[in-house]
N, C-alpha and C positions, 0 to 999 in steps of 0.2 A: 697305574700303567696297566693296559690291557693287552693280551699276546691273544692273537688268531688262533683259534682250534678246528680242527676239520669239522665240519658240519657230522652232527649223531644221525642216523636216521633211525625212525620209532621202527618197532613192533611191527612187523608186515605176515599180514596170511595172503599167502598167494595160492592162489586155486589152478593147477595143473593144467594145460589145454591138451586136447586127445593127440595133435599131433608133438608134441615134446613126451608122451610117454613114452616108456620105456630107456628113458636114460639113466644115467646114475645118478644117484641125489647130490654127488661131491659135484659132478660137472654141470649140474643145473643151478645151484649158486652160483660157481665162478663166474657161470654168464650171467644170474640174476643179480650180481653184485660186484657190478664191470669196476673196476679199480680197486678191489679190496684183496690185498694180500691172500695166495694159496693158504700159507700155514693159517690165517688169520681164520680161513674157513675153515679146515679142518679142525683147530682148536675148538670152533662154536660145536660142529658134528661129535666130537671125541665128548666134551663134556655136555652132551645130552640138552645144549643149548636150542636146536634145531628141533622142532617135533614136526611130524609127517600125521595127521590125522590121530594126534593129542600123543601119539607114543613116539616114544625114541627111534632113531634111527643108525644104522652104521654107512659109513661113506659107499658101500658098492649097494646101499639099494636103488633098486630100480623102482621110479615113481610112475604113477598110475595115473590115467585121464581120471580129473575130478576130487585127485588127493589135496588135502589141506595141507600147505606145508606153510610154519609157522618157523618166521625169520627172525634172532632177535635182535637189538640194538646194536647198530655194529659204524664204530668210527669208519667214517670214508675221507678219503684223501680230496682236499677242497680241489676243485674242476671250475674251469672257466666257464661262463655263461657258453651255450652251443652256439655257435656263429649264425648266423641270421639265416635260412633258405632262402634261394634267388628270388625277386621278384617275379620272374618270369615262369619259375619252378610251380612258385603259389598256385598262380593263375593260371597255371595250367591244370593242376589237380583241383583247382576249385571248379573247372570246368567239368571233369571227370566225374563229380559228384553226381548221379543219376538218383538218390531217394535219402533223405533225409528227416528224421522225424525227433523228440525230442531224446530218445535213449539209443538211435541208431543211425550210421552211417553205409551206403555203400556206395562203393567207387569204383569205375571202369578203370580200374589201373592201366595205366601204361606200359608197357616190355623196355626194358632195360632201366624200371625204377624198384630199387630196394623196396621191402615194407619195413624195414627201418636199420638204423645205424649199427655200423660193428663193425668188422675184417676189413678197417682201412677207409669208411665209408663214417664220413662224420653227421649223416641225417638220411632219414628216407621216411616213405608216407605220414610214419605215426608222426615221426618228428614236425613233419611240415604242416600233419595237420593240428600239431597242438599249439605253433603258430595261427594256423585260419582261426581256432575254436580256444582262443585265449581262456575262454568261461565256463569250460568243459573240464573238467578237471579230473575227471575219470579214464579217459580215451583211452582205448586200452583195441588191439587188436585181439578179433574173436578169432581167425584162424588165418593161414598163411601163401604168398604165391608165390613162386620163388622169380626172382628179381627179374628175368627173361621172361615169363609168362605175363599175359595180360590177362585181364578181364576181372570180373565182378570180385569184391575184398570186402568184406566186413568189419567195418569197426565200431566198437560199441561204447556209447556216450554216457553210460551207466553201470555199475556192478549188477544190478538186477539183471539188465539184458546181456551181457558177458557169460552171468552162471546159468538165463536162461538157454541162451543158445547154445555154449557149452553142453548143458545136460543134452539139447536137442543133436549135436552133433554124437555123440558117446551113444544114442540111439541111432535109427532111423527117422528123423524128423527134417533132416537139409537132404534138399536133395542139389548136389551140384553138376552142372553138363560142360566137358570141356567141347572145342572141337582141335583137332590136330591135323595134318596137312603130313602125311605121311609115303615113305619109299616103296612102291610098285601097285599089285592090286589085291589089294585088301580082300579077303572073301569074304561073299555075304554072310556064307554058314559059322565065321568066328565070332562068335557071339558075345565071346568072354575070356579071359585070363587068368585064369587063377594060380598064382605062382608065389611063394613066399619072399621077402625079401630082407635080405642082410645091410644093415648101416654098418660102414665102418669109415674112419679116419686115416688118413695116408698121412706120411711121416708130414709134408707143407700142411697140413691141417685141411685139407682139401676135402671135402664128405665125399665117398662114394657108394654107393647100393649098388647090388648085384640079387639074382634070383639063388637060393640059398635051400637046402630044407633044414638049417641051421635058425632060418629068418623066423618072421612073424607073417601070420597068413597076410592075404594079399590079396583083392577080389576087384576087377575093371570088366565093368560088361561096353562093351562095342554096338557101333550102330555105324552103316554105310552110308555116308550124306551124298557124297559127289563123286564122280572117278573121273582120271585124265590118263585114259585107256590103261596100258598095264606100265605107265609109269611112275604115277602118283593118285592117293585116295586121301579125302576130307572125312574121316570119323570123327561120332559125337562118341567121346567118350564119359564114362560116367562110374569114378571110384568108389566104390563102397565098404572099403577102408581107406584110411587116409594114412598112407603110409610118404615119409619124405620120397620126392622123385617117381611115384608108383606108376603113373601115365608113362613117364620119359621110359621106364627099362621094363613096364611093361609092352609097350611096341616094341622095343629089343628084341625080347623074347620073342615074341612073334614074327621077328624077321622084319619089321616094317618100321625103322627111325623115324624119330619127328624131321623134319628141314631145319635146318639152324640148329641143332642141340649140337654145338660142341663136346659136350662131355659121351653122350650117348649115341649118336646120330654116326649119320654114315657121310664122311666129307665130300664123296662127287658127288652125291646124290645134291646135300644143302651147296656145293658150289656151282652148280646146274639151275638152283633155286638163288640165288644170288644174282648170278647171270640175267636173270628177269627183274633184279631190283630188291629181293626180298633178302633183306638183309637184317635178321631178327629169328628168334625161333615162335615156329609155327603152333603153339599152343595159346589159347587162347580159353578164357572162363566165361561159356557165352551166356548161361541159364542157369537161373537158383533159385529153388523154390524153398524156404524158413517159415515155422509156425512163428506168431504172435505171441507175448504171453495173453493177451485178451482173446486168445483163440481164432483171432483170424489168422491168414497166410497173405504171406508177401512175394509174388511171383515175379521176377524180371530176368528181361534179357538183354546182354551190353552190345553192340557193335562193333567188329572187327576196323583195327584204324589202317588210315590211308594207303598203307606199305603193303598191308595182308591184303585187302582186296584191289589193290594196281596189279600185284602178284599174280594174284588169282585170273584178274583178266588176261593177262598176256599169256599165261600156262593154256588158260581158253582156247587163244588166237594160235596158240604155236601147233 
């Protein structure tokens, strides 16, 4: 007679991405080991089972872009196969796919799609794409957009291209350009924002950032694309740290919300911008220039979808 045992998983080194630094090494398992008992992970942490760049670690370290942190065999609770993503869902991000080579992916993401599953949400990008790329067996996302923001994602088909682009982001080697659609008139002479920022957790589990000199520095240089007199302005923005939210509450700061940001934004302003149909927030990943590891560079730019630029026309017209 045989009896079911939870699936073991092996041995895992998992390599930090710059924007998950700085959290605690207790709460970076819980989520990298979705169903596995709290005490279960503190017990691995407590007995020196967990090494963070081959030494030991205690539960309040804070982990670094590019640390090694080394997982060890840890019984997980058997999980149903994940339910199928829509057909419609597929074909739709299979369409988004704008360049694809044998170690890389990138995708014009769409605004109001996860980059993948958690807080209630049983699939997103990665998931669906490891549906399309059943033979890919690495797919791993290189950095992140948050679920409302659209445009250019990277996902990488290999660990080589993962730790290169990784190393490339912890430098200056990505450059990324958002554009944002922001409240009144932007001035030319704002060049830049440099304003620290604090993550914290509110009691629903909800993340929030605020500008802090408690925080981690914080640096978005500005550029003036378009104005719609002293109502609303189109900036290319362009973060040169990648802190969570850094675009959304650095326009805060500056007096000037994105349209659409619920969390940050200013509501007549985005109910003004709704009014005209724009019903999404106004952040967008248009431009991203990444080195190769063969040394060349790969420059692209996505296109704003149907909603951002009907939007845009009618704020013209008005």
């Amino acid at each position: 007679m045989t009896t079911n045992t939870p699936p073991t998983s092996g041995v895992q080194l998992i390599e930090v991405a710059p924007e998950l630094a700085g959290q605690r090494i207790d709460n970076f398992l819980i989520t990298a080991l979705k169903g596995v008992p709290k005490t279960l992970v503190y017990r691995i942490l407590r007995k020196g089972e967990v090494r963070v760049n081959k030494g030991r670690v205690k539960p309040e370290y804070k982990i670094q872009a590019g640390d090694i942190v080394r997982v060890p065999p840890v019984r997980l609770p058997e999980r149903d196969e994940p339910a199928p993503v829509a057909q419609g869902l597929l074909q739709r991000l299979e369409a988004a796919i704008v360049y694809e080579d044998k170690a890389l992916i990138v995708m014009n993401k769409p605004a109001g799609i996860a980059v993948h599953g958690g807080s209630g949400l049983s699939f997103g990008v990665i998931e669906a794409l490891r549906q399309l790329r059943p033979d890919a067996k690495e797919l791993e996302l290189v950095h992140r957009l948050d679920r409302d923001t659209s445009g250019l994602l990277m996902i990488a088909k290999k660990r080589s291209m993962l730790r290169h682009l990784h190393a490339a982001l912890r430098g200056d080697g990505v450059d990324k350009r958002y554009m944002a659609l922001v409240r009144g008139h932007w001035p030319t002479s704002k060049k830049q924002v440099n304003a620290p920022l604090l993550k914290s957790n509110l009691r629903s589990g909800e993340r929030m950032v605020e500008v802090s000199d408690e925080g981690k520095e914080a640096l978005t240089l500005f550029r003036v694309l378009r104005r719609f007199g002293e109502f609303a302005t189109i900036v290319e923005a362009r973060p040169i740290t990648g802190r969570t939210h850094q675009i959304r509450v650095h326009t805060l700061h500056a007096g000037h919300m994105i349209a659409g940001d619920s969390k940050y934004g200013d509501e007549d302003f985005s109910r003004e911008i709704r009014e005209l149909g724009g019903k999404r927030l106004f952040l967008h990943a248009y431009a991203l220039t990444v080195p190769l590891p063969d040394g060349g560079e790969l420059k692209l730019e996505a296109p704003v979808d149907e909603v951002w630029a009907k939007t845009i026309e009618r704020l013209s017209a008005s």
